[in-house]
Structure formats: C-alpha cells, structure tokens
C-alpha positions as CSV (number, residue, x, y, z in Angstrom):
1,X,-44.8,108.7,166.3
2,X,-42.0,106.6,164.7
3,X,-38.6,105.0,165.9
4,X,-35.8,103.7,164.6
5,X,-35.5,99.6,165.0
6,X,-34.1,99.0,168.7
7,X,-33.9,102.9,169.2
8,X,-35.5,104.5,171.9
9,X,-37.6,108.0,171.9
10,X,-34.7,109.8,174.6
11,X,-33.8,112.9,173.0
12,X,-30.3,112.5,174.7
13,X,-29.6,109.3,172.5
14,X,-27.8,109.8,168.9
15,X,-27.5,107.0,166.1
16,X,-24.7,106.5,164.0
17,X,-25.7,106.8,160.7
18,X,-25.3,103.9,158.5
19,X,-23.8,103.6,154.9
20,X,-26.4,102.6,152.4
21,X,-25.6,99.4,150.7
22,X,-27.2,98.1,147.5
23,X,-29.0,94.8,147.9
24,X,-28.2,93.4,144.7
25,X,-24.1,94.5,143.5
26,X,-23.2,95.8,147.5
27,X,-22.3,99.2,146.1
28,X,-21.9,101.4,149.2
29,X,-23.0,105.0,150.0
30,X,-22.1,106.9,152.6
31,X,-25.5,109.4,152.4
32,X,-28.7,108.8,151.1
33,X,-28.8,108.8,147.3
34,X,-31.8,110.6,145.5
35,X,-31.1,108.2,142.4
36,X,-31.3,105.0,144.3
37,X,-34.5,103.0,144.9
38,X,-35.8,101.4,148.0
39,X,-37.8,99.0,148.3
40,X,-40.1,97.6,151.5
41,X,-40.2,93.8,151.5
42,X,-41.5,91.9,154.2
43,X,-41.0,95.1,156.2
44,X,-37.5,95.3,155.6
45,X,-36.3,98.1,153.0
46,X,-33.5,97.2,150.5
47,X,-31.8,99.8,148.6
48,X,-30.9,99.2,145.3
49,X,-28.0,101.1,143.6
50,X,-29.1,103.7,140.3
51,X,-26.8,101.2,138.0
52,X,-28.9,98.3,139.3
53,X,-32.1,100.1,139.1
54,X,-31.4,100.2,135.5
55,X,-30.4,96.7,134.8
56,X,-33.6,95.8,136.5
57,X,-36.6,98.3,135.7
58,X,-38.3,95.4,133.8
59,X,-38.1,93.3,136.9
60,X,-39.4,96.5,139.0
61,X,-42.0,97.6,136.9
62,X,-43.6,93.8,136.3
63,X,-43.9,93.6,140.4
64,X,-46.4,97.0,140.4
65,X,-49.7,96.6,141.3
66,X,-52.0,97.4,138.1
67,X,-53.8,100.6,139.2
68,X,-50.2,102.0,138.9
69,X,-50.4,101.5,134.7
C-alpha cells in the first residue's frame, strides 16, 4: 500500500490538493491535466506543462531508454 509523502494511512485525515505547477515555464493548474507530462527524477516527479512538452520532445525522447525505439 502507498502514501502520500508525510501523510499518514488514518482514514479520518484529508489532504489539500495541490495545484500542479510546470517545472520548466511555472504554468499552474489547478487539476490534473491529461496533456501534461510527468516525469520521476531522482524520485521526485516534475510536471511539465503541454506547451513545454512541445518545445522539448527532442530533449524527452533523446533521454528514453533504447528498447522504447
């Protein structure tokens, strides 16, 4: 079973949900965004905003490991 960082497993406890913010322009979201991309490095996720995904693909796609092509 998973947690949330510093969260507890009480049932009774609620988080706050937090606005997404892009790692790379600080774009801001208020709900999770099917168009944007995250991204798990050194086991922190960034989120990067649809517009920068864009800009950056080349970037992106030259950091996939080779079984993925």
């Amino acid at each position: 079973m998973t947690s949330l960082c510093g969260g507890s497993d009480n049932a009774g406890s609620t988080m706050e949900p937090q606005p997404l913010v892009c790692a790379r322009c600080g774009t801001r979201a208020e709900a999770p965004q099917p168009t944007w991309t995250c991204s798990v490095e050194n086991g922190t996720r960034h989120y990067i905003c649809d517009i920068c995904s864009r800009e950056n693909l080349r970037a992106i796609e030259g950091r996939l490991d080779s079984a993925w092509w």
